[in-house]
Each structure stands twice: as C-alpha cells, then as structure tokens.
C-alpha positions in Angstrom: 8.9 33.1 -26.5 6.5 32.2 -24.1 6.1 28.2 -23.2 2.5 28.4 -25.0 4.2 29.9 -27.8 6.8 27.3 -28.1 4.8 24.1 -27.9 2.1 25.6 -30.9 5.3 26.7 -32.9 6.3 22.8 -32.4 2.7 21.1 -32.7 2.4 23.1 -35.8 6.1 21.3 -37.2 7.2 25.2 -37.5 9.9 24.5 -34.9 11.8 21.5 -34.1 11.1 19.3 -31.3 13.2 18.2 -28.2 12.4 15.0 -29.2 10.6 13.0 -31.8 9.4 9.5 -31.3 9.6 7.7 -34.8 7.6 5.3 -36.0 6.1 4.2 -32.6 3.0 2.1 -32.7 0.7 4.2 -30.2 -1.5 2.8 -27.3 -4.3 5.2 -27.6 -6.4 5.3 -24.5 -8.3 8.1 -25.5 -9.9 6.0 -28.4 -9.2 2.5 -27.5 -6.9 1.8 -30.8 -3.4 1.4 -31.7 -1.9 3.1 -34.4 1.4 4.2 -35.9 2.7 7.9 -36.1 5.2 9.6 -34.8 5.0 11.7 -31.1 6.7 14.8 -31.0 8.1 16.1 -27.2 9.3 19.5 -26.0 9.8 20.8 -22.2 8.5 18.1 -21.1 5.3 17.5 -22.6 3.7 16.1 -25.7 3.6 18.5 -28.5 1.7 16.7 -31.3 1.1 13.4 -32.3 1.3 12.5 -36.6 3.6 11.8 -38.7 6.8 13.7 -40.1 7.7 16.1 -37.3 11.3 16.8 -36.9 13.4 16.7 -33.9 16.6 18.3 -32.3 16.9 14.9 -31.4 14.9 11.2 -32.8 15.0 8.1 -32.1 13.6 5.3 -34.1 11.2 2.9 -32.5 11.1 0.9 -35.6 7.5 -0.4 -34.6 7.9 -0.6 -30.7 4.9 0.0 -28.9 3.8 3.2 -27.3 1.8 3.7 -24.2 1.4 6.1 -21.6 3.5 5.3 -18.4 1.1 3.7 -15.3 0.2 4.9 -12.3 -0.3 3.3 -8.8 -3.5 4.7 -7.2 -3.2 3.5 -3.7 0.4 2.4 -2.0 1.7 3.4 1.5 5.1 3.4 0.7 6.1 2.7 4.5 5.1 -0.9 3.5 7.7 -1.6 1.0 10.4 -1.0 4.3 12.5 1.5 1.7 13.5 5.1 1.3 11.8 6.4 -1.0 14.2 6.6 -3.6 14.9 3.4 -3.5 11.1 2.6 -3.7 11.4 5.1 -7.0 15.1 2.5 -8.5 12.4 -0.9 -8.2 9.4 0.9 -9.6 10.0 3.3 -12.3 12.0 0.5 -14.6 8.7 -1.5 -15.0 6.7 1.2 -15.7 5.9 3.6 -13.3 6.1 6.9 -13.3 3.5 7.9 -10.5 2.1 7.0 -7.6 -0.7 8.0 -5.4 0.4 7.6 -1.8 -1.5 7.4 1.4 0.8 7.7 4.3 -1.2 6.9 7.1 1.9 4.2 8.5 4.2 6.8 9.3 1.3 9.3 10.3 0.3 6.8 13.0 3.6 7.1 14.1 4.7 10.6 14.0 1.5 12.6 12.6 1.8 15.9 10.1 5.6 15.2 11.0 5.3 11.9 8.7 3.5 12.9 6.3 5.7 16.1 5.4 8.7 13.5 6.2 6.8 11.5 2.9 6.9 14.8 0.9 10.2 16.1 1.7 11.5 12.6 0.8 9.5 12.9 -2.7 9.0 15.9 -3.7 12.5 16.2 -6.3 11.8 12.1 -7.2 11.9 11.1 -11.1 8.4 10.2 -9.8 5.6 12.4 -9.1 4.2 11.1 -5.4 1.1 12.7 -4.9 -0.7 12.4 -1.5 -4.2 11.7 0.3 -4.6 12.8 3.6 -5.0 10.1 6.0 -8.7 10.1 6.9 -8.4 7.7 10.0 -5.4 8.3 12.0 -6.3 6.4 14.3 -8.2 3.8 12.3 -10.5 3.2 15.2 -10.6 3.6 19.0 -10.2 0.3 19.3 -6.5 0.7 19.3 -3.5 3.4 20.8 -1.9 5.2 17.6 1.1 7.5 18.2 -1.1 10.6 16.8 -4.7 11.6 16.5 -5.1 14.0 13.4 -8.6 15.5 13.3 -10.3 17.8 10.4 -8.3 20.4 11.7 -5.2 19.3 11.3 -6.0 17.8 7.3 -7.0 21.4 6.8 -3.4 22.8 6.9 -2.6 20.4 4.3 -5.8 19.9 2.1 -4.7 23.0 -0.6 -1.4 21.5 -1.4 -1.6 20.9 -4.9 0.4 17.6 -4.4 -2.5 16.9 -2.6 -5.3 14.8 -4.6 -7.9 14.6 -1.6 -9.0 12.7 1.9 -7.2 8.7 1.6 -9.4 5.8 2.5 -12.1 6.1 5.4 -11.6 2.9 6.7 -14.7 3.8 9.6 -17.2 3.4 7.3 -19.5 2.5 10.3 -18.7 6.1 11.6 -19.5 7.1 8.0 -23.4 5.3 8.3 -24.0 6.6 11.7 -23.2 9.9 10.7 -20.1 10.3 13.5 -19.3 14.3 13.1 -15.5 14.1 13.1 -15.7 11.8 10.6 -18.6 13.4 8.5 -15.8 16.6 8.7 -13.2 14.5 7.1 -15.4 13.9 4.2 -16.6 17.4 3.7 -13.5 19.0 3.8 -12.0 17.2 0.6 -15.9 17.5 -1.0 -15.6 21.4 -0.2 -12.3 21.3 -2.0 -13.5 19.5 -5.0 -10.9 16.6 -3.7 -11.7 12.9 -4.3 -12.3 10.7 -0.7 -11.4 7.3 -1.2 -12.9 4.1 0.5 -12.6 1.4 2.5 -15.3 -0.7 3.2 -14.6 -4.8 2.8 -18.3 -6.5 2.2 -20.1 -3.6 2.5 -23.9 -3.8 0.6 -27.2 -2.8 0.6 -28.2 0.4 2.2 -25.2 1.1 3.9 -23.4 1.1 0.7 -25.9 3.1 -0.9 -25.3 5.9 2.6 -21.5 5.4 2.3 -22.2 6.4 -1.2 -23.9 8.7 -0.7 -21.5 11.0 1.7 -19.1 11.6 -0.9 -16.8 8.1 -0.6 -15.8 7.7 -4.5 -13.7 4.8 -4.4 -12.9 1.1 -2.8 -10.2 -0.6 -2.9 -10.9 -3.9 -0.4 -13.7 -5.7 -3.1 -12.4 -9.7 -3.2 -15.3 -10.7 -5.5 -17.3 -10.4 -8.5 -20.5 -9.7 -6.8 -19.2 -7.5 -4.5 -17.4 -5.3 -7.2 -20.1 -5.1 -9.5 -22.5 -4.1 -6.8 -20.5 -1.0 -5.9 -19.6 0.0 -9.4 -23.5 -0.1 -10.2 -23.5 2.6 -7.3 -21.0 4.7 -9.3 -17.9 3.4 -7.4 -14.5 3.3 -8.7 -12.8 -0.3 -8.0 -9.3 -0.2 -7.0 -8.3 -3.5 -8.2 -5.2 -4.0 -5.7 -2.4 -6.7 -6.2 -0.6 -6.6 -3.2 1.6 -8.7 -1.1 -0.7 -10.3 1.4 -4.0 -9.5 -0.7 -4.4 -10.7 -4.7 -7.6 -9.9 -5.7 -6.8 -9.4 -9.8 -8.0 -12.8 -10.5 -10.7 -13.2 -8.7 -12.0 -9.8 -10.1 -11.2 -10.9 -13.7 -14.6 -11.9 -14.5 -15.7 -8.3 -13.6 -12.9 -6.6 -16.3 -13.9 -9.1 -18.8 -17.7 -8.3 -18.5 -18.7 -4.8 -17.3 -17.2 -1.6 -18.2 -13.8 -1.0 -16.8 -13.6 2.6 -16.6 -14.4 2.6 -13.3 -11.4 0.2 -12.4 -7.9 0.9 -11.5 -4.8 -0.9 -10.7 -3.0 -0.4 -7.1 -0.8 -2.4 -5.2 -1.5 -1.1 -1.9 0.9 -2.9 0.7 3.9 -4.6 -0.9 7.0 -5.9 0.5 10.2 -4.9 -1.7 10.3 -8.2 -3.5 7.3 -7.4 -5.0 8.2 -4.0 -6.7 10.2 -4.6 -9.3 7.3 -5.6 -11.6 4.8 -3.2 -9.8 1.7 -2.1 -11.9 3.3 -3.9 -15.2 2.7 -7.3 -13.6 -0.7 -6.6 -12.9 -1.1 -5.6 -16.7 0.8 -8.5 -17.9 -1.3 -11.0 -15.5 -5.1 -9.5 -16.3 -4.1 -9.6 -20.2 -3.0 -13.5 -19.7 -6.2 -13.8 -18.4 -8.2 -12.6 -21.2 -8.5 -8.5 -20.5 -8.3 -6.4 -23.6 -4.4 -4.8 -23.4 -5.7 -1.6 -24.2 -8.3 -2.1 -21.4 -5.5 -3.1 -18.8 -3.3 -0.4 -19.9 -5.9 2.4 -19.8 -6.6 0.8 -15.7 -3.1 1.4 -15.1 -3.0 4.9 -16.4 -5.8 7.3 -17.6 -8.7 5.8 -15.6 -6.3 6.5 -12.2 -5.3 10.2 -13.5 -9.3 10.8 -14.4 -10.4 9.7 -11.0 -7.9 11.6 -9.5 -8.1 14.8 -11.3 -4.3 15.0 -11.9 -4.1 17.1 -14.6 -2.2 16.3 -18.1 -1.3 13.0 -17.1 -2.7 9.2 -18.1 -2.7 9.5 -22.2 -0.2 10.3 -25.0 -1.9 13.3 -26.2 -1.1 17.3 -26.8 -0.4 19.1 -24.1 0.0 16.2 -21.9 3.1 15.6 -19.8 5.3 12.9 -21.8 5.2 10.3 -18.9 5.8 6.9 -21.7 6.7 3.8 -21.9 8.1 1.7 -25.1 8.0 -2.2 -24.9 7.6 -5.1 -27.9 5.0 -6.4 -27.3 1.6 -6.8 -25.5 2.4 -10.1 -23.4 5.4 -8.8 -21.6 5.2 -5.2 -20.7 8.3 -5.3 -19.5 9.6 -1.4 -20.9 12.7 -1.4 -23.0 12.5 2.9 -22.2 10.4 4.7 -19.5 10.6 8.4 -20.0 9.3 11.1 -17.2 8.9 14.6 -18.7 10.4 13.5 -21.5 13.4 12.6 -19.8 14.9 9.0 -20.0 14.7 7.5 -17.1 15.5 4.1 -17.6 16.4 2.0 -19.9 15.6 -2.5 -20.4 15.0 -2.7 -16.5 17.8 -0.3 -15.5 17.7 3.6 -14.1 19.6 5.7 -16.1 19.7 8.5 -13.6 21.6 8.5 -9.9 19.6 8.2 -7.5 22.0 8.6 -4.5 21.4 12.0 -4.1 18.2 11.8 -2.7 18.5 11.8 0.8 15.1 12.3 2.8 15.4 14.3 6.1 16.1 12.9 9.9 13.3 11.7 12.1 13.2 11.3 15.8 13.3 7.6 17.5 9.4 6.3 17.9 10.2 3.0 19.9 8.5 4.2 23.7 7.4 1.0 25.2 6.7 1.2 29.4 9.7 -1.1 30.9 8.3 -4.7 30.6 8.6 -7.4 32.8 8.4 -11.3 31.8 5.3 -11.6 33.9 3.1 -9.5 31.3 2.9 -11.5 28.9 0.7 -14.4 30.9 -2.2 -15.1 30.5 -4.1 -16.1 33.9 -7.2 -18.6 33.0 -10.2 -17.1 34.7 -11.8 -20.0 37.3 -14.3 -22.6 35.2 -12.9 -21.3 31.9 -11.5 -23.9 29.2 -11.9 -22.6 26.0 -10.3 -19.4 24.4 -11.1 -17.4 21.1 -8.5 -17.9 18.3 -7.8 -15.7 15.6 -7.1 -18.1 12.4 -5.3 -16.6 9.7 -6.2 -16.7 6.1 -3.4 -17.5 3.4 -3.1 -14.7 0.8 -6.3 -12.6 2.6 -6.8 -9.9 5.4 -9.8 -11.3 6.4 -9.6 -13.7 9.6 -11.8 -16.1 11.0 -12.9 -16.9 14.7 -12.9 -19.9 16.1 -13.0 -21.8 19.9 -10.4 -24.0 21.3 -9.4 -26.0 23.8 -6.9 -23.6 25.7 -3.7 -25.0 27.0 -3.1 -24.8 30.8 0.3 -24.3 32.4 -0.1 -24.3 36.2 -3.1 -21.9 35.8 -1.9 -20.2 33.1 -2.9 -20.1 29.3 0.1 -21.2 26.9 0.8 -21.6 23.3 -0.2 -25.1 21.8 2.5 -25.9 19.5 0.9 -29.3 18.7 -2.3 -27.6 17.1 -0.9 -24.5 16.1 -2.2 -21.9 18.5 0.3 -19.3 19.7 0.7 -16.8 21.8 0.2 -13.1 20.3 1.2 -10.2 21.6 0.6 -6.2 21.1 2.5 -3.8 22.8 1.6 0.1 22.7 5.0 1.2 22.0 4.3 5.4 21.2 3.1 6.9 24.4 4.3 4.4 27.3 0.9 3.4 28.6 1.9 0.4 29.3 -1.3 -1.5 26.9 -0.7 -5.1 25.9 -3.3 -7.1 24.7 -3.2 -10.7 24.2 -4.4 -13.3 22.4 -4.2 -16.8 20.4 -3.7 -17.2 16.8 -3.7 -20.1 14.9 -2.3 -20.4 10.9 1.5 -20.1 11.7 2.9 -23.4 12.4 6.2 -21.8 14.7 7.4 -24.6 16.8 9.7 -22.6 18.8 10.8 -19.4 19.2 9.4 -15.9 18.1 8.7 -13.5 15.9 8.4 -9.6 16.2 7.8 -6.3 14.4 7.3 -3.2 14.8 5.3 -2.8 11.5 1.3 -3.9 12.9 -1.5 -1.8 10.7 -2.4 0.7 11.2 -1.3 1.7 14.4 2.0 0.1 14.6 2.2 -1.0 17.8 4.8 -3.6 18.3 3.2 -7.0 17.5 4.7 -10.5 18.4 4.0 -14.0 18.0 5.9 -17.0 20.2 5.7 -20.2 21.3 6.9 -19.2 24.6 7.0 -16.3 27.1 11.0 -15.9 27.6 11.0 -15.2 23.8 8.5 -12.8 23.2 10.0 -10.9 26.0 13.2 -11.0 24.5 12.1 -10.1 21.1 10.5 -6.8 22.5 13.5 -5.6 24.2 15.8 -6.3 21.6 13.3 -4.0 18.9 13.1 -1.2 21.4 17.1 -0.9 21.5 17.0 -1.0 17.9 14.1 1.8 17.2 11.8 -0.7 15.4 12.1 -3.9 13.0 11.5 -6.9 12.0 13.1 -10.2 14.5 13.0 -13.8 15.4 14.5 -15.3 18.0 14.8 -18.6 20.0 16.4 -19.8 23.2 16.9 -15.9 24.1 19.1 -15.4 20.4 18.7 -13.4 17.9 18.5 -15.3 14.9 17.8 -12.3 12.1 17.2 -9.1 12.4 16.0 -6.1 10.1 16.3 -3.2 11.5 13.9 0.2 10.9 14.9 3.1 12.3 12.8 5.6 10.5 9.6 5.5 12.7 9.7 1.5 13.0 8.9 1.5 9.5 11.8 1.9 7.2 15.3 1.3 6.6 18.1 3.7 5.6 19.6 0.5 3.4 19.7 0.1 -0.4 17.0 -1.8 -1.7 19.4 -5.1 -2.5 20.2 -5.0 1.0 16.8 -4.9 2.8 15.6 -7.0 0.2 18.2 -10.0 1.2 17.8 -9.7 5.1 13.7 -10.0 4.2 14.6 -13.2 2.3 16.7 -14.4 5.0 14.3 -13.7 7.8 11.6 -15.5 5.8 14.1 -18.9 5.9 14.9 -18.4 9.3 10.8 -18.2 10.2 10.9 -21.3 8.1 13.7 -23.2 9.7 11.7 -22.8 13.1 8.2 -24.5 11.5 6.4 -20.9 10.1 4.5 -22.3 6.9 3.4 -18.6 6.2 5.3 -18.0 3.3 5.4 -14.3 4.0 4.9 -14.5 8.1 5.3 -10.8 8.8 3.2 -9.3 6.1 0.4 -11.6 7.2 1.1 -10.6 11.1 1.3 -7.3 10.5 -2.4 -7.3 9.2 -3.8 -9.3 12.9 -4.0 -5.8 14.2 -6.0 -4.1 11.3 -9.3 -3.7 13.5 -11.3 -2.7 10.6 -11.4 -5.9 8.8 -13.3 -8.8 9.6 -13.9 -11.1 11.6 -11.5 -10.8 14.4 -8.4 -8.9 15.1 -5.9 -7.8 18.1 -4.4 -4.3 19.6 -3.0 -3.5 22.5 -6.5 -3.2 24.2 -7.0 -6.5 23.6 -9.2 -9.3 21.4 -11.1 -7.5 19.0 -15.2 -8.5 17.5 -14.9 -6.4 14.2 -18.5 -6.8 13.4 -19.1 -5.3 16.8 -16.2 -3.2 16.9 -15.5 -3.4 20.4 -13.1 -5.4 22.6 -14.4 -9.0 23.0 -13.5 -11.5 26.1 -10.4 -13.9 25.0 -12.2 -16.5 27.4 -15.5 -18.1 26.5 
C-alpha cells in the first residue's frame, strides 16, 4: 500500500488511524472558528478531521483545546548561547515545533562552514530548522567580519529544500541605490521563487516603495504603529519580534487590533536562554491579554509564518497536513499540556518526553585571532584644542541609540572614562583576521563604576567588544577571552570576577541549558554588584556594533554616523 493509499483508506474511516484525537475543541485557522470533532493521525500527518474515526491508539481530550503548533519566523539561534538541542529542550515544550533560522552570527564567524555547522547540528532535531541565507555577511563595510559570502557562494546553497530563501538585507541603502552585489542577492532567491526578508528600521516614502519594489517581502525592525501600517499598506509582511533587547508586541498592538493581521507574524529574533522557555506562546498569551482575537494571535504564530514562507503542509490542522499540535485548557495560558511533531509526542505539561542527549553537533575550529595587544592601544590621545567627544547613549529595551556631545575627560592628554556621568570607555577589537583594528569610543547608559565588561558576541560581525572604566581592565578582559576562544567576562582590579565561556565560534557553549543559563544570571549580578543598571548589559552591548541601526554605532574601524554610513570623528 502506497503512503497515498494509506492515508485515503484512513480519511475515509476504512482503516484505523495511528492515532485519533477525541473530542478536541479545534483552533481552526483556516476559517477562523473553533469547533469540536475529533482529528485522526497516521505517518505523521493529519488524516481527516470529524467525528467517529477509530484509532490503533486514542486519547481523550475531553474538551481540551486544539491548535496547530507555532512557528518562529526569524531567530539566529547563536543568540540564545546554546546547542541547538538544547535550544530545541526550552522551546518545543511551549509550543514550538519550528523555527526559521537566519544564521548570519556564526556565518560572520566561520562562513558556509557555519551555516552547514547550523544544519548538521539540526537537521535530525524534533524540530524542523529551516534556513535563510544570510544576505549580508558582512552587514556593511563599515566593519571587519570573519567571512565575505557573495551571490556566488548563496548559490551553492540556495536549492536546499531546507532552504526557504535570502534572510534579511539589512543594506537597504545598497538595495535603493541599486548596489549590484547586493541587487544579486535579491535575484537569486526571486529566480528561485524563495522569499527575501527585510530589514529596514524607519524606512518610508519612496525608498520603501523601491525596497519594495526589488523583491524584499518582509520586515521585521517596525517599533510603531505608523511605521507598520505604512509597510503593510505596501504589501509587507510585519515580523512582530519579541526579543530580548527589543519588545515591540505592545507597541504594535494597536496595529493587530485594527488592520488585518494576515500579514503579521510572531518571531523572537535575538533571545538570551532565559527567555526561551515561553518562546512564541508568550507572545500569544501577552497580545491576547491585550485584546488580540486568540484565533488571530494563534494563526500569527503558525499559518501566516508557513504561508509567507511557502513551507509546505505545515501552519493548520487540516488533511494532509503534517500533525505538528498542540493541546492546552484554555485561551489565556497557552501553556501546552501535549506538543506533538509528526504525530509524535514530544512533550508533555512543560517537559520533553524524548532524549535529547544524543544530539551532538559536529567540531568547529577556534575563531578567537586577535593581533598581540599592548596596554597602550586602548588610549585615546585628545587631538590639540579638542574638548568635547561624541557619545553613543544607549536606549533601554531598544537597538536604536542616540548621539550626543560631552565634555571629554582628560588624563594627562589623554581621553578617559567619566564614571561620575556615566561615559565609558568602549572598545572593538577585530578578532578573525589579526589586523590589528580597534576602534574606540564613549558610551553612556551603563552606569559601571569599576571594572569591565567583555564579549565576544558584538552583531553582526562579532568582533570582540568591551566596555571599562579603565584601561588595565579592558586589557585584561581581552586577553583573558582570547585564551578562552570567546565569551562573555567582567573583571576588576585585573580579576576575573565571572566568566562564560563560548568556544563554538565565540558564540556558543557546549553546556546544558541549566548551566549556561545560571552563569548568565550570575554574570548579570556580578555587572550589577559593580554599578551596571542595564538589566541585561551584554545583550544591550552586543547591539553598539550593529552599524545598520540608527543613530550611532561602533566597530573596529571606529565611531560610526549610521545615517551617513561612514566612519565619523570621535572628537568634535
């Protein structure tokens, strides 16, 4: 009997299910109602949906809810710091089943070496990782990445069927001046009927309207109403992401409450492992509280995603679809009492009911290459008749920072960190070829009143990035990450103080989950102990390098003018 054969025999109740779902109460995103019948499984897939089909096995739901399982559009697992397995233990539990990943941390790093790294990792997951191609490896010029991966080397990748398309094109000014590597990009996921996703924070007007135009189908960096609506009236899809330095749910409620949300979907983007465990189920649980339709939030985190991405028989509880579900109580929790993948049982009232010990993802080679450093390079020298410096100020909770001029601190002719009025030192140090690049700079938002902090983790380049109140620190933080192959510190006094460390392209660890989550909590009380009032101080430094958003960033070329997007004088 062929596999066609044997799900019509089952549909038509002439042959026994796998499995039969009794008496669920059905989250139909196909036509927006919720019903009760009973869902019929076999091989993995949904068979039919109605009442009084018989299974080899059944279990009653006695009224539980039915929905399909969600679906994160847009996550770079480097950021949660975990093996991908143990990403897969935190997520799947809540909810979810599959993710779209763009791994353009690790491709910074180590290039179509990541990214297969990413997919050998994944590929025999209870969770289908599907992948974009990282469209801007490096994001920009503006910065040293480990790898530069043109059209040419996305082509020997692009027919994967794991892979969905071209991940976000964070040079949208390359896009509107019609740059030709760049223009490639987006015409080689077009010519493969692919999606392209966006990036383009505050874009409008005619620009929007060329971005558009090219081909870019999706954005994931809109913060408000106006800005959403404008690019969904342009045929957009929103990516409404909840991540751990960036929430922009709320402010975007008013848009999910008002316009049609078909064109929305939930993703989480960056998160740190703390964050995981509730995933895309605490987005849906936070937009119904604030007064989206349930079956509205539920069809965000699941059909509207697998539509926009083309992946085939996934996003509904329907025939023929695979049976990726979830059963929970009720519509204020969401918090799954089952998740099944393929009609397996996965997990069970917050718990995997699987092992997931055996997946063990393959070696990589150390990525720490930082050009001997001396003390002396991280001073500043104030330029004759020059008193005021350029600050980067941080935003709580956004990506976004803000310029502003200071009075500069002078130290026998040199430029200092200002503990008094929180302006510190910052550091990036090119740390994949050896050139030798460190640009400096002042930011302000902290609140460190001695010591330092480091990481090897700085988007999207990941350069090694560090913030102190003093030289002898910084200096000792960078030396201590390169013997460890990349990581999170903080010092003082020339002492470690905590340490995570991330071997696998100074991005992840090869710890458990509980494990890396606990030194991350511990290294978050030991920034505190030394005056940080960022609640989540690497997260937020990590972003100070992401050249592409506004206003004003730093690499290891130096200060960086995003809305001229070029290097800018520190001095003024």
């Amino acid at each position: 009997m062929t596999d066609i054969e044997k799900i019509i025999k089952v549909s038509s109740n002439k042959t026994p299910a796998d499995l039969v779902l009794k008496n669920a109460k059905l989250i139909n995103v196909l036509s927006e109602e919720i019903y009760e019948t009973d869902i019929a499984i076999t091989d993995g897939k949904i068979a039919g949906i109605s009442k009084g089909y018989k299974g080899k096995k059944e279990i009653d739901l006695k009224g539980a809810y039915v929905s399909p399982s969600f679906i994160d559009g847009h996550v770079h697992l480097e950021s949660g710091m975990l093996l991908p397995s143990e990403f897969a233990k935190l997520v799947i539990p809540s909810g979810t089943t599959t993710v779209v990943a763009d791994p353009h941390e690790i491709a910074n790093v180590m290039g179509l070496q990541g990214i297969s790294f990413i997919r050998e990792a994944t590929k025999d997951l209870p969770l289908d990782v599907f992948i974009m191609l990282p469209s801007c490896v490096p994001a920009t010029k503006l910065e040293t990445s480990g790898v530069d991966l043109n059209c040419y080397d996305l082509a020997l990748l692009i027919d994967a069927p794991w892979v969905l398309g071209i991940a976000e094109m964070m040079n949208f000014p390359g896009v509107v001046n019609c740059d030709k590597e760049v223009l490639s990009k987006i015409a080689l996921g077009l010519e493969k009927h692919k999606r392209v996703d966006g990036h383009a924070p505050s874009l409008s007007g005619k620009d929007l309207n060329a971005y558009v135009a090219s081909g870019v189908a999706s954005d994931h960096e809109c913060t408000d109403p106006d800005e959403a609506i404008e690019k969904i009236r342009l045929g957009m899809y929103i990516m409404i992401r909840e991540a751990t330095g960036a929430r922009d749910l709320e402010p975007l409620i008013p848009v999910l409450k008002k316009y049609n949300t078909r064109k929305c979907i939930f993703v989480t983007d960056d998160r740190h492992p703390k964050h995981l465990k509730k995933h895309i189920s605490g987005m849906v649980k936070k937009s119904v509280e604030l007064g989206v339709d349930p079956i509205k939030a539920i069809q965000m985190a699941s059909l509207n995603t697998a539509e926009y991405f083309k992946i085939p028989n996934t996003g509904a509880i329907a025939p023929g679809y695979n049976a990726d579900i979830l059963v929970f109580d009720d519509l204020k929790t969401f918090d799954p009492k089952m998740v099944f993948k393929k009609g397996k049982l996965v997990a069970q009232n917050g718990q995997m009911t699987i092992d997931m010990t055996e997946f063990k993802p393959p070696e990589l080679r150390g990525s720490v290459n930082i050009k001997p450093l001396k003390k002396k390079d991280f001073q500043i020298k104030i330029p004759k008749s020059k008193n005021k410096i350029k600050v980067i100020n941080v935003i709580p909770k956004q990506l976004i920072t803000k310029l502003s001029i200071e009075e500069v601190k002078n130290e026998n002719g040199y430029a200092v960190s200002d503990t008094t009025n929180d302006i510190l030192k910052i550091a990036v140090i090119e740390r994949h070829k050896a050139t030798g690049n460190i640009g400096l700079g002042f930011v302000k938002g902290f609140g460190l009143k001695s010591g330092a902090i480091a990481s090897t983790i700085a988007h999207d380049s990941h350069n090694m990035i560090i913030i102190g109140t003093n030289d002898e620190d910084m200096y000792y933080a960078a030396n201590q990450l390169v013997k460890s192959q990349g990581g999170k510190i903080i010092v003082e006094n020339g002492k470690t103080l905590s340490q995570l460390e991330l071997p696998i392209a100074g991005l992840i660890s090869n710890k458990p989950a509980e494990e890396v989550m606990a030194k991350l909590q511990e290294l978050e009380q030991t920034a505190a102990d030394i005056g940080c009032k960022i609640n989540d101080p690497f997260m937020s430094m990590a972003f100070l390098s992401l050249s592409v958003i506004p206003e004003i960033k730093i690499t290891d070329k130096g200060l960086i003018d995003v809305s001229k997007f070029k290097v800018t004088n520190l001095f003024v």
